[in-house]
C-alpha positions in Angstrom: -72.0 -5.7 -41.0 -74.5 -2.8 -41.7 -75.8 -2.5 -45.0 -73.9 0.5 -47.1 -76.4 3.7 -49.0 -74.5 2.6 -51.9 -75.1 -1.1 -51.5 -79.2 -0.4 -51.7 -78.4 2.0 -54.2 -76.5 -0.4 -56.4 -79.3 -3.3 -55.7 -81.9 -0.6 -56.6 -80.6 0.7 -60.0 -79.3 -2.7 -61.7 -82.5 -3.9 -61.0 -85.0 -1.6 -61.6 -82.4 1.0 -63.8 -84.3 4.7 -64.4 -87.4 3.6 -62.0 -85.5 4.5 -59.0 -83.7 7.9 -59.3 -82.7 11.0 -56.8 -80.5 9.2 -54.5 -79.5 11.2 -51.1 -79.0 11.1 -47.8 -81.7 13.8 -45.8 -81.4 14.1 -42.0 -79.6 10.7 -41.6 -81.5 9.0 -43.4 -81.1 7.5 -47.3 -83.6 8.8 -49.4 -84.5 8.2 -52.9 -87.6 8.8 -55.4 -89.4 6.1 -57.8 -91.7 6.1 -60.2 -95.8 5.7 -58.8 -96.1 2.6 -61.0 -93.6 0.2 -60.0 -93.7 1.0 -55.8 -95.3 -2.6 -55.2 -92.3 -4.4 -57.1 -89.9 -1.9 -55.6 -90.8 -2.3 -52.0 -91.5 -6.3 -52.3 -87.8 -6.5 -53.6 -86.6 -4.3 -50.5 -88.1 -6.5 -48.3 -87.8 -9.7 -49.9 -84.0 -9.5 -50.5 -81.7 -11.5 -48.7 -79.3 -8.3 -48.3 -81.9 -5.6 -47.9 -84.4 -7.1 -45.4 -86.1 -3.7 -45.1 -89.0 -5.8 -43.7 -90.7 -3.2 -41.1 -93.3 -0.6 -42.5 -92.5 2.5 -40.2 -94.8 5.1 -41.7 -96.7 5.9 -45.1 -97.8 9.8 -45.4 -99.2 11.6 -48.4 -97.8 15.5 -49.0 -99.8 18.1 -51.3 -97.8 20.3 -53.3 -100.2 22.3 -54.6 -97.6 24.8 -56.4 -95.9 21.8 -58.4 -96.8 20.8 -61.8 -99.4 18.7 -62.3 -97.1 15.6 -62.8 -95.9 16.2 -58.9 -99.0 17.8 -56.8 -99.2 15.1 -54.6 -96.1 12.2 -53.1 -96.4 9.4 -51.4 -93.9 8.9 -48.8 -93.2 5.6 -47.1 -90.2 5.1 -44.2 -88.7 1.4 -44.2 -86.6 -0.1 -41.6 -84.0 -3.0 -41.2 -84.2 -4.5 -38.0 -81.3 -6.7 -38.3 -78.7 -3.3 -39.2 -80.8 -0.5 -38.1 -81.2 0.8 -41.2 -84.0 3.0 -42.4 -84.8 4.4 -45.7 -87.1 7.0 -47.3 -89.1 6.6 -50.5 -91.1 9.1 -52.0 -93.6 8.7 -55.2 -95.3 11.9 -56.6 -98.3 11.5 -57.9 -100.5 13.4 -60.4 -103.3 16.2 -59.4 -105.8 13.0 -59.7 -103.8 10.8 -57.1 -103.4 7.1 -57.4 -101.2 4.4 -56.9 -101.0 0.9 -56.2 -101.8 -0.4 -52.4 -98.8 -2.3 -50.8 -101.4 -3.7 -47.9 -100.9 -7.3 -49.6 -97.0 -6.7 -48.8 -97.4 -5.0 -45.5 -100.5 -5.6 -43.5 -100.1 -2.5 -41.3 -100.2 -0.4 -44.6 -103.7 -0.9 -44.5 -104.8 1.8 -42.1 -102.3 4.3 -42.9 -103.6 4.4 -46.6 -107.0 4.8 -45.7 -105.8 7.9 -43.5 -103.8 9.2 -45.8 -106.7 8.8 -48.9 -109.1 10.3 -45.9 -106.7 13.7 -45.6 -105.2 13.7 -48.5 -108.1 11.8 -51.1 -104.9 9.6 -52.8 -106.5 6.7 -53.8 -104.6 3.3 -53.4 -106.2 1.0 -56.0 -106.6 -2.0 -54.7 -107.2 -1.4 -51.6 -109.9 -3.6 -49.9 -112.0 -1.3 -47.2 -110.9 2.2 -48.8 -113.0 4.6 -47.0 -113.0 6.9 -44.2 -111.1 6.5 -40.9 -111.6 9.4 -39.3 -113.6 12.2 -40.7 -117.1 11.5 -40.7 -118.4 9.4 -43.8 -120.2 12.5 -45.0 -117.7 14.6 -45.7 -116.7 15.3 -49.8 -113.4 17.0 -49.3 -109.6 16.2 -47.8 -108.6 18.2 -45.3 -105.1 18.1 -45.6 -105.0 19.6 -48.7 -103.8 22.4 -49.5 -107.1 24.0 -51.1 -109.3 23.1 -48.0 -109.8 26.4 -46.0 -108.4 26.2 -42.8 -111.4 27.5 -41.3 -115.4 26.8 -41.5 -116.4 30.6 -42.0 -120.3 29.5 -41.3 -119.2 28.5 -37.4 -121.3 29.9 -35.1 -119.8 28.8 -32.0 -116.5 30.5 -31.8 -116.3 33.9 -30.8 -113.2 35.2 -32.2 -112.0 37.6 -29.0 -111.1 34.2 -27.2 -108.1 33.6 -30.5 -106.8 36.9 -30.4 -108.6 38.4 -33.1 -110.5 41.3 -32.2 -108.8 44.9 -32.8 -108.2 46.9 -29.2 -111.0 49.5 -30.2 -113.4 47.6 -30.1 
């Protein structure tokens, strides 16, 4: 029998009460928020259930929300799935505008390379991490270029010429 929104919810709340919070259902899919602090316990005890079984890692994504308040700049968003009742959740942790939060690679091995993409695009740092670094921007680089703040442009580029993107005025 497949496992009920309100059944997870239920689990979710009596054991972890306030730290779990904004429960809804978002394109077909149950969604809810926690607090940045407790996703390791939170996402072991999803997968380490009996009931839940939410033992497949989908995707993790960071978002920048550079007009929130400071408290919620940046969210972590990771997709879950059950295998044995195809069904798949959605849990987002927002982050302050210095972004950190614990890894969850020791719980899900293929975590590892989508946290070092998402720290390389979006610079969230997931502490305790154990090869943090680049995947695939060049080492060099000093900034995260799916932020909201990097320009979406290099304005020093010297090879474009801008009448090959539509961008030259007819009289000229």
């Amino acid at each position: 029998m497949a496992i009920e929104n309100t059944a997870i919810q239920n689990k979710l709340v009596e054991t972890f009460g306030d730290n779990v919070f904004n429960f809804q259902v978002e394109k077909d899919i149950f969604s809810f928020e926690i607090n940045a602090d407790k996703n390791t316990a939170i996402i072991l005890f999803l997968k380490n259930n009996e009931d839940l079984r939410f033992h497949f890692l989908t995707d993790l994504c960071g978002i920048h929300y550079p007009d929130n308040d400071d408290d919620h700049q940046f969210a972590v968003v990771y997709h879950l799935h059950n295998w044995y009742d195809n069904k798949r959740i959605k849990i987002k942790a927002f982050l302050n505008d210095t972004p950190k939060i614990k890894t969850i690679s020791n719980i899900f091995l293929s975590s590892n390379w989508m946290e070092r993409e998402t720290w390389d695009f979006y610079g969230i740092d997931f502490t305790g991490h154990s090869q943090l670094k680049r995947i695939l921007n060049m080492d060099e680089m000093i900034s995260h270029p799916m932020r909201k703040e990097f320009p979406m442009e290099d304005s020093g580029r010297t090879d474009k010429d801008d009448r090959f993107f539509g961008r030259t005025s007819i009289n000229s």
